[in-house]
MDAnalysis code that builds the backbone (N, CA, C; Angstrom):
import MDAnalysis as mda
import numpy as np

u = mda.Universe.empty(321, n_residues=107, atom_resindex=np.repeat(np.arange(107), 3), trajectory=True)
u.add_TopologyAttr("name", ["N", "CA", "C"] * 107)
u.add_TopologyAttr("resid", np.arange(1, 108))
u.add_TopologyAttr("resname", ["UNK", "UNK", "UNK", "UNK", "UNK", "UNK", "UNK", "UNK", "UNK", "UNK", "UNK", "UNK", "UNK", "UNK", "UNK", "UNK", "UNK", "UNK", "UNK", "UNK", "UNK", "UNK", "UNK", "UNK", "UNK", "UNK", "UNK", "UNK", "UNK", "UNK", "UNK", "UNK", "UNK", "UNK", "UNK", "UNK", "UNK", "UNK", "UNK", "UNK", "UNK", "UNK", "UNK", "UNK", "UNK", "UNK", "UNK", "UNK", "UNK", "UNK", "UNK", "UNK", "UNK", "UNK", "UNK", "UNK", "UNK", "UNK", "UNK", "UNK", "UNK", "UNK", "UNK", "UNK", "UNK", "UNK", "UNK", "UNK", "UNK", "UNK", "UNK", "UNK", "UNK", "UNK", "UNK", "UNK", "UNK", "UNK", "UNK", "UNK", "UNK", "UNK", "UNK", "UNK", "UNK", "UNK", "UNK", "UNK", "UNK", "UNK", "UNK", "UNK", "UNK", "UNK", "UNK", "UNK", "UNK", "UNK", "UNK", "UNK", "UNK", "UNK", "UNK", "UNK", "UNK", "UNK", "UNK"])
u.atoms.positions = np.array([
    [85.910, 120.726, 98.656],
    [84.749, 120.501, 99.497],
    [84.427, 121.812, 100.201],
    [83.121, 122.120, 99.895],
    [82.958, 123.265, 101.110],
    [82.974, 123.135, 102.585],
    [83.310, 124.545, 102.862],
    [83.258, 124.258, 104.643],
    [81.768, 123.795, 104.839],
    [80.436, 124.167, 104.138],
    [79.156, 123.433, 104.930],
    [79.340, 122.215, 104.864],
    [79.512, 121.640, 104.085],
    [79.243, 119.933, 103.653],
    [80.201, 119.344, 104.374],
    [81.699, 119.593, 104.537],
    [83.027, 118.762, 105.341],
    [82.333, 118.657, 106.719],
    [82.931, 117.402, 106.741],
    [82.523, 116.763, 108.488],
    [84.235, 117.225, 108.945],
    [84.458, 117.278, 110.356],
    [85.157, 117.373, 110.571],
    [85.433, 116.359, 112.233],
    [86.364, 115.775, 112.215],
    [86.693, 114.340, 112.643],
    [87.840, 114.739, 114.187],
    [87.723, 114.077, 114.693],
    [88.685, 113.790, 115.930],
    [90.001, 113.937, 115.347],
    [91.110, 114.745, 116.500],
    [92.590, 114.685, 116.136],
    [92.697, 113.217, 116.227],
    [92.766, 112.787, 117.050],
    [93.843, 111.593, 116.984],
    [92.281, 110.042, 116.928],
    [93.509, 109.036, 117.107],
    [92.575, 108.086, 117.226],
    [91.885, 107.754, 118.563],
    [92.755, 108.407, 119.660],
    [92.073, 108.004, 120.640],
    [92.238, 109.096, 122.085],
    [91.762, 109.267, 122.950],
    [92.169, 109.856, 124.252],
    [92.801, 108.718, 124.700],
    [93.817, 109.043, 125.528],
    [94.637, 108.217, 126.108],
    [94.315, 108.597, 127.828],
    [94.405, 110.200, 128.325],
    [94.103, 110.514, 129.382],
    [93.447, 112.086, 129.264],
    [92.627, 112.268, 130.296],
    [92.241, 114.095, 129.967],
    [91.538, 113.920, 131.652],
    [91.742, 115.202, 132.188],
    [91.289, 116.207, 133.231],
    [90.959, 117.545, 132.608],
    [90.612, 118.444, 134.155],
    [90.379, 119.431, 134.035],
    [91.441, 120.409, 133.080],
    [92.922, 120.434, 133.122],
    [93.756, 120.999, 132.869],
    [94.351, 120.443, 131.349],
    [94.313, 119.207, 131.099],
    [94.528, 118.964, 129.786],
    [93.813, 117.956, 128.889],
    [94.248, 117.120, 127.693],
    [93.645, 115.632, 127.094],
    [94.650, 115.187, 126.030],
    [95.114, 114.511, 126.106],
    [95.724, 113.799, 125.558],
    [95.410, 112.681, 124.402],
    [95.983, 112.612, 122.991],
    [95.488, 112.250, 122.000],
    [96.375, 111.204, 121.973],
    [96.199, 110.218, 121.120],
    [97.517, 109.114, 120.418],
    [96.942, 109.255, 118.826],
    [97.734, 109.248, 117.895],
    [97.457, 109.322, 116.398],
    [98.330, 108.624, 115.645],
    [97.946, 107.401, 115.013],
    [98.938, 106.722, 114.067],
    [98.127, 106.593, 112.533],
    [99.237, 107.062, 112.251],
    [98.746, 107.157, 110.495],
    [100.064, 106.260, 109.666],
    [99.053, 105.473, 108.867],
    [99.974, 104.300, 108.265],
    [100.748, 105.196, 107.131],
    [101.579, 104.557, 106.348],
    [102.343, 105.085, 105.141],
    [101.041, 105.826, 103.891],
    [100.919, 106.208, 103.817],
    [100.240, 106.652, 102.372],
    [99.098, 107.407, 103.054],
    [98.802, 107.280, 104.164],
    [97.105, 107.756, 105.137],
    [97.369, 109.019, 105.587],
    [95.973, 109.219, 105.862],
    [95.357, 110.773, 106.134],
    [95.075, 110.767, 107.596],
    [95.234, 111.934, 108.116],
    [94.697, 111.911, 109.811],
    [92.889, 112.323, 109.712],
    [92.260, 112.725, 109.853],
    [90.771, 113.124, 109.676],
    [91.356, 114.599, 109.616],
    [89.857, 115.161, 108.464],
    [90.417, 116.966, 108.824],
    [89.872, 117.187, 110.622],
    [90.786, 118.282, 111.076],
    [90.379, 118.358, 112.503],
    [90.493, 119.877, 112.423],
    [90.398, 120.542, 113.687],
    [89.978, 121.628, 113.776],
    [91.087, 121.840, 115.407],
    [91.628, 122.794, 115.553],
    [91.772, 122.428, 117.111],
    [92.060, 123.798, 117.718],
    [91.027, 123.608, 118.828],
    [90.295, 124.896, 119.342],
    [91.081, 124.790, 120.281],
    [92.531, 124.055, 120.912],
    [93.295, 124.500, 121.848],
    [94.643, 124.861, 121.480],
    [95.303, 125.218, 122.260],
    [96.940, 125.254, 121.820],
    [97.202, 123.989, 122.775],
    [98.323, 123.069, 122.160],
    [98.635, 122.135, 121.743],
    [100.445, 121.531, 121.842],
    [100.843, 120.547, 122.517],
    [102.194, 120.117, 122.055],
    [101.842, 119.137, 121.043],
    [102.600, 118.698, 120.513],
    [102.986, 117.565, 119.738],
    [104.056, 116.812, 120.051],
    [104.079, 115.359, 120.606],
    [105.167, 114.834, 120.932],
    [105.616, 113.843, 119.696],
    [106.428, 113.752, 118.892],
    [106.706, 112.969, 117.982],
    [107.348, 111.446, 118.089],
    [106.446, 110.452, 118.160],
    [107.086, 109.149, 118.410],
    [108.018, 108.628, 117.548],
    [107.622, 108.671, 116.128],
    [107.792, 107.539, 115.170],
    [107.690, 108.197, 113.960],
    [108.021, 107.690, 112.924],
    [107.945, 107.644, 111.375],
    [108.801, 108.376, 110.829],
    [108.980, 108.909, 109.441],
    [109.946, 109.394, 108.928],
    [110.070, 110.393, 107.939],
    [109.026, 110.601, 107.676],
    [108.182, 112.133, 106.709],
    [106.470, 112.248, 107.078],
    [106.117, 113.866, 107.380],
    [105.030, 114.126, 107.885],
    [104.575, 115.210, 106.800],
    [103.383, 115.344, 106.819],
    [103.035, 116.571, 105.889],
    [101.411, 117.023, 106.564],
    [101.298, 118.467, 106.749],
    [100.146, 118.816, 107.165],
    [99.831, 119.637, 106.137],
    [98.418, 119.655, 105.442],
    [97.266, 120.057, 104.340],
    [96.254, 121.110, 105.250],
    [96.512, 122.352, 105.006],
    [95.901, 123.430, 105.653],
    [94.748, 123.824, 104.921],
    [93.249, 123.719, 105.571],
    [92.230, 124.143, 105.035],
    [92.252, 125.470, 104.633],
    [91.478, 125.612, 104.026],
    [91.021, 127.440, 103.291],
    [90.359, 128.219, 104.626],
    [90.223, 128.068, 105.844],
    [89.608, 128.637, 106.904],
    [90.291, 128.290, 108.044],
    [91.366, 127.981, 107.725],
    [92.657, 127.881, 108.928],
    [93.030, 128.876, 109.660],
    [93.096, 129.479, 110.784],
    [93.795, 130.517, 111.473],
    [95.371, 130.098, 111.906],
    [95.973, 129.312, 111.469],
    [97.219, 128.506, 111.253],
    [97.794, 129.404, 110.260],
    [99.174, 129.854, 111.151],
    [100.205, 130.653, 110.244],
    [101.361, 129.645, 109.788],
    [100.553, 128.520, 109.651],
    [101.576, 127.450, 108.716],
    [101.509, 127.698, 107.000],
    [102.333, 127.258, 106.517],
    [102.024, 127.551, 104.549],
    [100.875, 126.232, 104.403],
    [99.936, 126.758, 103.617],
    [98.936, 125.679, 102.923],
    [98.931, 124.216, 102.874],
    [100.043, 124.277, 102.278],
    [101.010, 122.585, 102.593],
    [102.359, 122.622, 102.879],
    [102.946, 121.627, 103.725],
    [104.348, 121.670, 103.865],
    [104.548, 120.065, 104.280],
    [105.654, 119.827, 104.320],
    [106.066, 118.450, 104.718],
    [107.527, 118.674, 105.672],
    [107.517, 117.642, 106.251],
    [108.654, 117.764, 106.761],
    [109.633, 116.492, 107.585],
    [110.763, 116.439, 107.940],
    [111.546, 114.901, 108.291],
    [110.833, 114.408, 109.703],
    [110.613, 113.843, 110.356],
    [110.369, 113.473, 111.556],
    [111.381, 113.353, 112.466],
    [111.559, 113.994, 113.590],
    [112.222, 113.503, 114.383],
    [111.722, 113.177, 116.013],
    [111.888, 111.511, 115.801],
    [111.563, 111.177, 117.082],
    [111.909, 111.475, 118.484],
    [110.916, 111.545, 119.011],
    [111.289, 112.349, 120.907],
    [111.205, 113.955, 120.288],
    [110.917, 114.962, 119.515],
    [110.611, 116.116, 119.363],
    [109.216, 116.635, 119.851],
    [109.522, 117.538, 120.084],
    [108.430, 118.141, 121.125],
    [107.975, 119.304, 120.371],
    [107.032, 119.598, 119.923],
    [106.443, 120.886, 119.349],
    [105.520, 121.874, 119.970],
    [105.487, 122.958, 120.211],
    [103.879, 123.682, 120.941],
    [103.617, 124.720, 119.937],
    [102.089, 124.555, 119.613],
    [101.279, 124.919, 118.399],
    [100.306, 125.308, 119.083],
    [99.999, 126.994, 118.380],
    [98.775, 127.358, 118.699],
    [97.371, 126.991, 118.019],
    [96.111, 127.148, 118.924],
    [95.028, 126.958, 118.374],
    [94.612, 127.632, 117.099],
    [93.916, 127.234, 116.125],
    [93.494, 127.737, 115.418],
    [93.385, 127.230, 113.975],
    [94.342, 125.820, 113.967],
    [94.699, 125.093, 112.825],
    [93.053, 124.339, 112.143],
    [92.870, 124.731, 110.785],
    [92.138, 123.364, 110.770],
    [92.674, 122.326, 109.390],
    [93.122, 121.422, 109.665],
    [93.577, 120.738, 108.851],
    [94.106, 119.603, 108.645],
    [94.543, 118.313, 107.712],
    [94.634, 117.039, 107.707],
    [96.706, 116.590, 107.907],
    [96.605, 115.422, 108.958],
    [97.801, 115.424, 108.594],
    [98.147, 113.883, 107.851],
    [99.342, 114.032, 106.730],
    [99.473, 113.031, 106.052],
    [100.824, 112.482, 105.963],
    [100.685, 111.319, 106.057],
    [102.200, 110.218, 106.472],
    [102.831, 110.042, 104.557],
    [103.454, 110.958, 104.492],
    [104.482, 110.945, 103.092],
    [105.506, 110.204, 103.484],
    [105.737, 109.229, 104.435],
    [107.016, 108.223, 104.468],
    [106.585, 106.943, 104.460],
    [107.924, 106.251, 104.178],
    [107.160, 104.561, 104.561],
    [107.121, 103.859, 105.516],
    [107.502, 104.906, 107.095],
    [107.538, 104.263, 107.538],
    [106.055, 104.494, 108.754],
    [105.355, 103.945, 109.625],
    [103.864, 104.696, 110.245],
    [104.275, 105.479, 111.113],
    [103.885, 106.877, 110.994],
    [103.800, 107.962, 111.986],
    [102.939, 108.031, 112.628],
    [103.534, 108.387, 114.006],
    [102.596, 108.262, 115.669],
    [102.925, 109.511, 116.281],
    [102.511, 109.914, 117.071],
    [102.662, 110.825, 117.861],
    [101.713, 111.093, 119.171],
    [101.988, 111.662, 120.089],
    [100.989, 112.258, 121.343],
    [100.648, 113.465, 120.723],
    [99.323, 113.920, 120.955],
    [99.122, 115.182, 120.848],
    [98.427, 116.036, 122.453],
    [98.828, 116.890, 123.377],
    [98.532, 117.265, 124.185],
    [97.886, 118.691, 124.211],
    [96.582, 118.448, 124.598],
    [95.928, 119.992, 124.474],
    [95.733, 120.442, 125.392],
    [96.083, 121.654, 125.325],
    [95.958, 122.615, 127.257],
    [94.770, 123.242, 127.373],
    [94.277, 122.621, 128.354],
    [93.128, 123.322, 128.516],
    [93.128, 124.958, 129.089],
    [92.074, 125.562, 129.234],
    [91.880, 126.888, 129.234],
    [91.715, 126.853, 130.752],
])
């Protein structure tokens, strides 16, 4: 898909809370599902709730020094901080549903 034509979709499914200083996402992706491609113009934790294999699909216009694709085990209660610049889909390669918080810091 080209970058003109791709829509590009909300991280998570929902705000949970946001102020001046941050916003807070919730994201559950069932076994076999896609997160929306997203884009994310902040730096970022990731709090890991749930599930048991994750895999993120890095667009061709990513500023993400992640590899193209990767997968990886889940571990629940893990805490990640990721810089801005990613744009790309994340996908639940386990059977079991992956959740997570996603927290973006504001500027």
């Amino acid at each position: 898909m080209s970058r003109d034509a791709r829509v590009l979709g909300p991280m998570g499914d929902r705000i949970v809370f946001e102020n001046d200083r941050v916003r807070i996402w919730e994201l559950l992706i069932p076994p076999g599902g896609d997160s929306n491609i997203h884009r994310h113009d902040l730096d970022y934790v990731l709090v890991i709730l749930g599930g048991d294999r994750v895999a993120a699909v890095q667009e061709a216009d990513t500023e993400s020094t992640l590899p193209p694709y990767f997968e990886a085990d889940v571990v629940p209660g893990q805490a990640v901080f990721v810089e801005r610049g990613g744009v790309e889909t994340a996908r639940n390669v386990g059977r079991e549903p992956y959740s997570e918080i996603i927290i973006e810091l504001k500027d």
